[in-house]
C-alpha positions in Angstrom: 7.8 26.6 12.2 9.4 24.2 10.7 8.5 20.0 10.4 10.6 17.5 11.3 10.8 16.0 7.5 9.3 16.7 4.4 6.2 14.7 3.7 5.8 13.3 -0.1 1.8 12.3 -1.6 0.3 12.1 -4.7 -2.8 14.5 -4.0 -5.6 16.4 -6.1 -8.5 18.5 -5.1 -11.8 17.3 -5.5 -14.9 19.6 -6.5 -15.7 20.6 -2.8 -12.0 21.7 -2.9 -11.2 19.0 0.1 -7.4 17.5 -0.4 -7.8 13.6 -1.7 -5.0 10.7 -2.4 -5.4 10.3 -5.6 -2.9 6.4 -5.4 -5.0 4.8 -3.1 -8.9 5.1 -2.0 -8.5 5.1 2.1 -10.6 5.9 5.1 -10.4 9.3 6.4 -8.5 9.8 9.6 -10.5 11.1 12.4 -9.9 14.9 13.4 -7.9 13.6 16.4 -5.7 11.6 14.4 -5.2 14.2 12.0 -3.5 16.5 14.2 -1.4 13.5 15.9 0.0 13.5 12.9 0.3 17.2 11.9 1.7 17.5 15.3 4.7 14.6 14.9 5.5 16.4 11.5 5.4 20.0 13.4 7.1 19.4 16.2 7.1 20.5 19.8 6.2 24.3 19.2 2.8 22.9 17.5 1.6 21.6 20.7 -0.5 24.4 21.5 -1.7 25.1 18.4 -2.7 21.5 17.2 -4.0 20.8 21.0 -2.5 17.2 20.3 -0.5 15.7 23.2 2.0 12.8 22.6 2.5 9.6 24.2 4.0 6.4 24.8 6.1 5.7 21.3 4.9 8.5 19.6 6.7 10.6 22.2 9.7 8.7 22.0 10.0 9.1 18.3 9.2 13.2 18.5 12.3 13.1 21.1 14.4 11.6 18.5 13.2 13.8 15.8 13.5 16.5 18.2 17.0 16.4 18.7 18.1 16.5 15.7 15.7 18.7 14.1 14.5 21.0 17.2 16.5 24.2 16.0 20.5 25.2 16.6 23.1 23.0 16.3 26.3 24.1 14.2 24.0 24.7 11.6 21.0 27.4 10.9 17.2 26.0 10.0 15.4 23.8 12.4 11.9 24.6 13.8 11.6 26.9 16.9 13.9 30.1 17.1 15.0 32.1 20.2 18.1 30.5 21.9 16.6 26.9 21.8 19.2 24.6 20.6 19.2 20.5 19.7 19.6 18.1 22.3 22.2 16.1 21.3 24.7 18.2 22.3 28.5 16.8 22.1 27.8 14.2 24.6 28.8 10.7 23.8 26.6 9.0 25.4 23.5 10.9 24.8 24.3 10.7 20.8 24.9 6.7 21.9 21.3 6.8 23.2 20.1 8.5 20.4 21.4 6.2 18.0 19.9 3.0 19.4 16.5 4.8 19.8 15.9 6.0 15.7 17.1 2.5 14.8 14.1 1.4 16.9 11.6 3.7 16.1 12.5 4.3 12.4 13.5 1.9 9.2 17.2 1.3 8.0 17.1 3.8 5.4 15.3 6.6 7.4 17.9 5.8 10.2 21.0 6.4 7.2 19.4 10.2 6.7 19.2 10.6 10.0 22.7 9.8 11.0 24.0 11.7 7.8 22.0 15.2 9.2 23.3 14.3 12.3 26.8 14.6 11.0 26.4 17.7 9.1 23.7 19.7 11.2 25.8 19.1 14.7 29.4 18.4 13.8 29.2 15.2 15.1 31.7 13.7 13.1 34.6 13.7 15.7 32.4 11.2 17.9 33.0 8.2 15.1 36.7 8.0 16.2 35.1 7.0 19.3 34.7 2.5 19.1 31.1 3.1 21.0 30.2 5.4 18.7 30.8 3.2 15.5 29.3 -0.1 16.9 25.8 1.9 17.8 25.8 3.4 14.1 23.9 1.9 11.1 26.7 1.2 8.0 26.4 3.0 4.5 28.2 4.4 2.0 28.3 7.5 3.4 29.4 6.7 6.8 32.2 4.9 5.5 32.6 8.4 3.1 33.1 10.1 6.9 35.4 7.5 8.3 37.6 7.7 5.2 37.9 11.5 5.3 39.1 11.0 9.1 41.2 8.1 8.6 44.4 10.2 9.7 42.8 11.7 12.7 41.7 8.2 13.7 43.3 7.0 17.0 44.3 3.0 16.6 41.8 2.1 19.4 39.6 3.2 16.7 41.1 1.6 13.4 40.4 -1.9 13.9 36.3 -1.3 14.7 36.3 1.6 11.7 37.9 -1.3 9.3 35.0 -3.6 10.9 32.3 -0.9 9.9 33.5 -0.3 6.7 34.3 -4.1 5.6 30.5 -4.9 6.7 29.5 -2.4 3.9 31.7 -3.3 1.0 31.1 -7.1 1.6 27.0 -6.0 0.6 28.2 -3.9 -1.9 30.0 -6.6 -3.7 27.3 -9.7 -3.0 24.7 -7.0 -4.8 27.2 -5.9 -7.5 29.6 -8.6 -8.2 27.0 -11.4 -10.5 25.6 -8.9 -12.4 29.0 -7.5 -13.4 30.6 -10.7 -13.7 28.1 -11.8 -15.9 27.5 -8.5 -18.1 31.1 -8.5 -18.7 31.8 -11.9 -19.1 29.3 -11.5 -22.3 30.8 -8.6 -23.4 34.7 -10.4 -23.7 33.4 -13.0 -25.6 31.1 -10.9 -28.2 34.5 -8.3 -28.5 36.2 -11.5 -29.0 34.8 -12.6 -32.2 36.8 -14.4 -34.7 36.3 -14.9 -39.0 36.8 -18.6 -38.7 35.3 -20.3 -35.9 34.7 -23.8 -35.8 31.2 -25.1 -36.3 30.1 -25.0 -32.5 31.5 -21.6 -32.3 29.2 -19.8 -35.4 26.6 -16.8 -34.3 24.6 -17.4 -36.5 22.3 -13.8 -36.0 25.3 -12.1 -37.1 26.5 -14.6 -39.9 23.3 -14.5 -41.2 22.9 -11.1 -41.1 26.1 -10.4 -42.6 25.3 -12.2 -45.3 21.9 -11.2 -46.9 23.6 -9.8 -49.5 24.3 -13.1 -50.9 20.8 -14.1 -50.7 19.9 -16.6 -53.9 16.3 -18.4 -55.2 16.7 -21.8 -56.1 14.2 -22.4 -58.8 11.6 -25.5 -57.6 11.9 -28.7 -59.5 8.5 -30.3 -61.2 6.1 -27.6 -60.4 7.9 -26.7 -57.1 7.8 -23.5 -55.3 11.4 -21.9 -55.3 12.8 -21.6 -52.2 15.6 -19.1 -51.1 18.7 -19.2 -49.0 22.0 -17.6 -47.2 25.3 -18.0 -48.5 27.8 -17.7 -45.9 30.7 -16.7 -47.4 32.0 -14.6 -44.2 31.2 -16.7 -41.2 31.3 -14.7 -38.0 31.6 -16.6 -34.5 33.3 -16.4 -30.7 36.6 -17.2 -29.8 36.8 -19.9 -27.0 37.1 -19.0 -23.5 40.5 -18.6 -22.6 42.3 -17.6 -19.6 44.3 -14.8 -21.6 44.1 -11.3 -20.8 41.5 -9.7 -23.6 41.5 -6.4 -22.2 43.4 -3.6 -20.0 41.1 -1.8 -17.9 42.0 1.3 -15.8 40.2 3.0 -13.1 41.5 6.5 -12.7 39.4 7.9 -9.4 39.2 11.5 -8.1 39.5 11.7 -4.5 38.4 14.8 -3.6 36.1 15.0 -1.1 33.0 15.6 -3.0 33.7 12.2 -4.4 33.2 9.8 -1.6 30.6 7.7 -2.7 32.4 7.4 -5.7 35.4 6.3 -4.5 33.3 3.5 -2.1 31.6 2.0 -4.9 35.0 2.5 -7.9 36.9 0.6 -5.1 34.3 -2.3 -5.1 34.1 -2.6 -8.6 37.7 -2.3 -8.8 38.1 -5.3 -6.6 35.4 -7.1 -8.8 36.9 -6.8 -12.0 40.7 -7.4 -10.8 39.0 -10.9 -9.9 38.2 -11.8 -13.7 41.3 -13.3 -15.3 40.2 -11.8 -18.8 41.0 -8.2 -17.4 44.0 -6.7 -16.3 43.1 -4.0 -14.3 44.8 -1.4 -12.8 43.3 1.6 -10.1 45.1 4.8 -9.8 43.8 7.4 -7.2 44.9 10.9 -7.2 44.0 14.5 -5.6 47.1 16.4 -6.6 49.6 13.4 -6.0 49.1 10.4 -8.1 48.6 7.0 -6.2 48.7 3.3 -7.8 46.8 1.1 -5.3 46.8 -1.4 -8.1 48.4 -4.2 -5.7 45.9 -3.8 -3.3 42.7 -4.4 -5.5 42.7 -7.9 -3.7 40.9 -6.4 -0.8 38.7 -3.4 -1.6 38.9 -2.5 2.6 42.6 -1.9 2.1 42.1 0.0 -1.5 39.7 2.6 0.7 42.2 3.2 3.8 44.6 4.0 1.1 42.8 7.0 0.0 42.8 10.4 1.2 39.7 11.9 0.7 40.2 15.8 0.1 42.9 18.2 -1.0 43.2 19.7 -4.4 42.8 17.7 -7.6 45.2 17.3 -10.4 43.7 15.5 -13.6 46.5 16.0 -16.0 48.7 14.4 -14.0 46.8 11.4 -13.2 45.8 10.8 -16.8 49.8 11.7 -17.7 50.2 8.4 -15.0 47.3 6.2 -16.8 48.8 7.0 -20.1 52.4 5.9 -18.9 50.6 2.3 -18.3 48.7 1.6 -21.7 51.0 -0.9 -23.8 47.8 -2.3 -25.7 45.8 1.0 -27.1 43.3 -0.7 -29.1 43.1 -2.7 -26.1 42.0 -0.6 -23.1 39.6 0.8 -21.1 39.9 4.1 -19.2 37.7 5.0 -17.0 38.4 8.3 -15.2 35.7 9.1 -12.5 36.1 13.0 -11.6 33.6 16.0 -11.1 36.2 17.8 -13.6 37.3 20.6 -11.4 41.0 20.7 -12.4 43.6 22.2 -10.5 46.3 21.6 -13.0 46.8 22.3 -16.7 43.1 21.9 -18.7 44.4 22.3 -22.3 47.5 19.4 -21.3 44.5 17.2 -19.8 42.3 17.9 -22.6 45.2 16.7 -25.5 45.7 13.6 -23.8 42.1 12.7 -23.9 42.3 13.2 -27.5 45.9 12.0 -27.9 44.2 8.8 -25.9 41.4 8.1 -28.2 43.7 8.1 -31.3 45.6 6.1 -30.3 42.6 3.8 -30.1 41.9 3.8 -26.5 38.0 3.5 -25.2 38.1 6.8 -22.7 35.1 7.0 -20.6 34.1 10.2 -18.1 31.8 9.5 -15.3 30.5 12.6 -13.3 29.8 10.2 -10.1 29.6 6.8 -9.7 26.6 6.6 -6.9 23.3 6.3 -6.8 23.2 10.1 -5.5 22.1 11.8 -9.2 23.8 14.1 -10.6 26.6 16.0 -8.8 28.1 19.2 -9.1 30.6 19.5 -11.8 32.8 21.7 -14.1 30.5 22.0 -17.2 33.0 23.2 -19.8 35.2 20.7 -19.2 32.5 18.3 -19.5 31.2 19.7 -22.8 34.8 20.1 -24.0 35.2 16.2 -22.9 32.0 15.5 -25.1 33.5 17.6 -28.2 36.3 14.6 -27.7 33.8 11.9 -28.1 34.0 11.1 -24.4 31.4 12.4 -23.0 30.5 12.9 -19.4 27.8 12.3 -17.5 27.0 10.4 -13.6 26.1 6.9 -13.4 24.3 4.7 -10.6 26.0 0.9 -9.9 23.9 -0.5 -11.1 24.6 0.9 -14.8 27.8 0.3 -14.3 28.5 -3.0 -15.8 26.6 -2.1 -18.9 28.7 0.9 -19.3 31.7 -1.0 -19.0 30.4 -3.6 -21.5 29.5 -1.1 -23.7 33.2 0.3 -23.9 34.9 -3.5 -24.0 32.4 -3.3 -27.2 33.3 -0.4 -29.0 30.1 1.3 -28.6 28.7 4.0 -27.7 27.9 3.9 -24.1 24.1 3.8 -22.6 23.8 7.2 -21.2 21.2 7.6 -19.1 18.7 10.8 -19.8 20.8 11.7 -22.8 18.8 15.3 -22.4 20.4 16.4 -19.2 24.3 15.7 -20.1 26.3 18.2 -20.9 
């Protein structure tokens, strides 16, 4: 049989060979509360054998449980076998109830996996072009993944409540993401920024000092004095004033495939962030195997996303021919393309503009996925042949985003997390 959800502890076995928790020192349940609880993670089919019978919420929470998980649906694995089939069905209103009862009984996030299995274990997914059906859901990245991928199919009763849904969760996204990134890059213009003759105010004097050991000199003491030592600064080394210039190009370059959904939520955000900072010029370019510049639309990340078309083939080569097309200031830009690297169109082409890229003194950057979902499925020798380039590949969460980008407005090697695992 199988449980409604996997269960996670911390346990060891003590010398009488009884399971402990080895985090926290708690009272033992009793032996009817233990199988209440065996029985809400077994399901229906343990009734019998656990002898436990549920009641009041408890049996309200099995029923949600049990309708997702109870066996059937579009998809194989579930407990219970025979003909016995979940209970949600293809009935609106029954997935309507359903809804509002896991957002009672269960937390935000538990409710998010939830809705997501419900989607992919039932084929529910033709139910969000119905207005009830979005207003009873709970809003993440993912769900606004689904909408995005059924924006075409999506009758205009159903537009203006999908565009409500998914402007709800890019308006969290940005009040979470926007500081930081402001900030982190903000930093980052100023220290690329740095000028040979800056005015007093203006000296960093950790690097000017540092700089300048070399030219270290003791000063002999006078009458019996200790000598004393110091710095001369013949290279000073400061920041330039904040200015409203533009100090660097920065293009995002986004796969939209289908795999990368998340990715395109959160590139679109960021996107709409940096276009904000008058420093940047920043550019977004979106492309299966058609090339689209939704540059003009970076005001309003909601639009950037109902401009995509999640799925289709993908074309790399082409979109980087596109990026390339746009860089007047090499030494000068950032390129960010955010791909799993399965390319459709001409590898060795896609792999000499990388190259021809970074010679020309661009700062190319490859992210495997732009979410916090780990690491995603991806083309592995064109990752490693990406690395050979001195671009290496490798996912990133949103929150390491900013310091990636800083890193590249820099010049330096980027902060790859679990260096180990990269290709």
């Amino acid at each position: 049989m199988t449980a409604h959800a996997p269960q996670h502890a911390t346990q060891d076995d003590d010398e009488t060979g009884e399971t402990v928790d080895t985090e926290t020192t708690r009272a033992r349940p009793t032996d009817g509360e233990r199988m209440r609880r065996w029985r809400m993670v077994l399901g229906a089919d343990s009734a019998e054998s656990t002898g436990c019978t549920l009641t009041g919420q408890d049996a309200a929470m099995d029923g949600a449980l049990d309708a997702l998980y109870g066996g059937g649906g579009k998809k194989p694995g579930g407990r219970g076998g025979g003909g016995r089939s979940a209970g949600l069905g293809a009935s609106a209103p029954s997935v309507a109830r359903w809804l509002g009862d896991i957002r009672t009984y269960f937390p935000s996030s538990v409710v998010q996996v939830m809705q997501r299995d419900a989607i992919d274990r039932l084929g529910l997914s033709a139910l969000l072009l119905e207005p009830e059906m979005l207003e009873a859901v709970e809003a993440d990245v993912h769900l606004v993944g689904t909408l995005l991928s059924l924006n075409k199919a999506m009758p205009e009763t159903t537009k203006e409540t999908a565009r409500a849904v998914v402007r709800k969760v890019v308006d969290d996204l940005e009040k979470r993401l926007e500081s930081r990134t402001r900030a982190t890059l903000t930093g980052a213009l100023d220290r690329s920024a740095r000028i040979s003759r800056p005015r007093h105010r203006d000296i960093d004097w950790d690097r000017t000092i540092r700089a300048n050991l070399k030219n270290y000199l003791t000063i002999p003491g006078a009458d019996g004095e200790e000598a004393t030592g110091t710095v001369v600064p013949e290279r000073l080394i400061g920041y330039g004033r904040a200015s409203q210039s533009v100090k660097k190009d920065v293009i995002l370059c986004i796969d939209q495939s289908g795999s990368m959904a998340a990715s395109v939520v959160y590139a679109s955000v960021f996107g709409a962030v940096l276009a904000s900072m008058r420093t940047l010029a920043t550019r977004l370019v979106v492309f299966d195997t058609a090339v689209v510049d939704l540059t003009d639309q970076l005001d309003d990340p909601v639009d950037v996303l109902f401009g995509t078309q999640l799925g289709g083939g993908t074309d790399i080569n082409r979109a980087l021919a596109y990026c390339q097309s746009k860089i007047t200031r090499p030494v000068d830009t950032v390129v960010v393309l955010i791909s799993d690297l399965y390319e459709g169109g001409i590898r060795d082409e896609m792999l000499k503009r990388v190259a021809a890229m970074k010679a020309s003194g661009v700062q190319f950057v490859t992210l495997l996925a732009l979410s916090d979902e780990g690491a995603p499925a991806y083309d592995h020798e064109h990752a490693a042949a990406l690395g050979a380039l001195g671009a290496p590949a490798f996912a990133c969460t949103p929150d390491l985003f900013p310091d990636i980008m800083a890193a590249a407005i820099e010049k330096r090697p980027p902060p790859i997390p679990d260096k180990e695992a990269q290709p």
